[in-house]
C-alpha positions as CSV (number, residue, x, y, z in Angstrom):
1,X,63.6,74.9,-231.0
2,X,66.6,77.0,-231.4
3,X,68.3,79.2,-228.8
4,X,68.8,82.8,-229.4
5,X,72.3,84.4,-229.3
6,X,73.3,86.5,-226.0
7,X,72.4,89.8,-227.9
8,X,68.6,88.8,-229.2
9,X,67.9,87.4,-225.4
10,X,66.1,90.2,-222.6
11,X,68.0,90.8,-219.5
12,X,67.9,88.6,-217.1
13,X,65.6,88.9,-213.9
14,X,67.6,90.6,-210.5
15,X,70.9,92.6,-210.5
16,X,74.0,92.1,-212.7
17,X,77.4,90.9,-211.4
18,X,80.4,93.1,-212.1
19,X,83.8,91.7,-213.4
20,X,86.1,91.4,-211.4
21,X,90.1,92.9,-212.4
22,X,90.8,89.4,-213.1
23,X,88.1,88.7,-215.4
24,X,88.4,92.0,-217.3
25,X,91.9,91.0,-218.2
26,X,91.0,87.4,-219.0
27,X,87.6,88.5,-221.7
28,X,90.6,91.6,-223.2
29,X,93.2,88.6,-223.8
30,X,90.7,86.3,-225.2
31,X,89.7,89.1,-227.4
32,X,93.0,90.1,-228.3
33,X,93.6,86.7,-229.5
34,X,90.3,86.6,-231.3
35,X,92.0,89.9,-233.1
36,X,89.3,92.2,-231.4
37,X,90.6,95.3,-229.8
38,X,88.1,95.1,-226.9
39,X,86.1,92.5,-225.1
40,X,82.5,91.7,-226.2
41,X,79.6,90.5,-224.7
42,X,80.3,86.5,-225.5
43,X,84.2,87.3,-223.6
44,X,83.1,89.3,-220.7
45,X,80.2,86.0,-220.5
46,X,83.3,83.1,-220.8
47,X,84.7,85.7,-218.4
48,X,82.3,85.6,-215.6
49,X,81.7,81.7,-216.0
50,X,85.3,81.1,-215.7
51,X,85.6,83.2,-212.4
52,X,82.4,81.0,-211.1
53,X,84.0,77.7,-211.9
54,X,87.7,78.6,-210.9
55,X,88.9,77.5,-214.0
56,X,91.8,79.6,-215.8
57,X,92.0,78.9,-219.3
């Protein structure tokens, strides 16, 4: 069976975690290089996991 994409999945049981300053800037440079002017929801996801991990990338 296939997985559906971030944006056809519900929300997620319990509260939501807020990006940190770090992590905005990382999902806005990761869209700028995508040539998006603002970060969607795939970006600010990388985002959060790469604050999680401790990887900078």
């Amino acid at each position: 069976m296939k997985e559906l994409p971030p944006w056809k999945r519900g929300k997620p049981p319990g509260k939501g975690q807020s990006l940190t300053p770090e992590q905005k800037a990382a999902a806005k440079a990761r869209a700028e290089r995508a040539g998006r002017r603002y970060p969607n929801l795939v970006d600010n996801m990388w985002a959060a996991r790469q604050g999680k991990a401790g990887k900078t990338r």
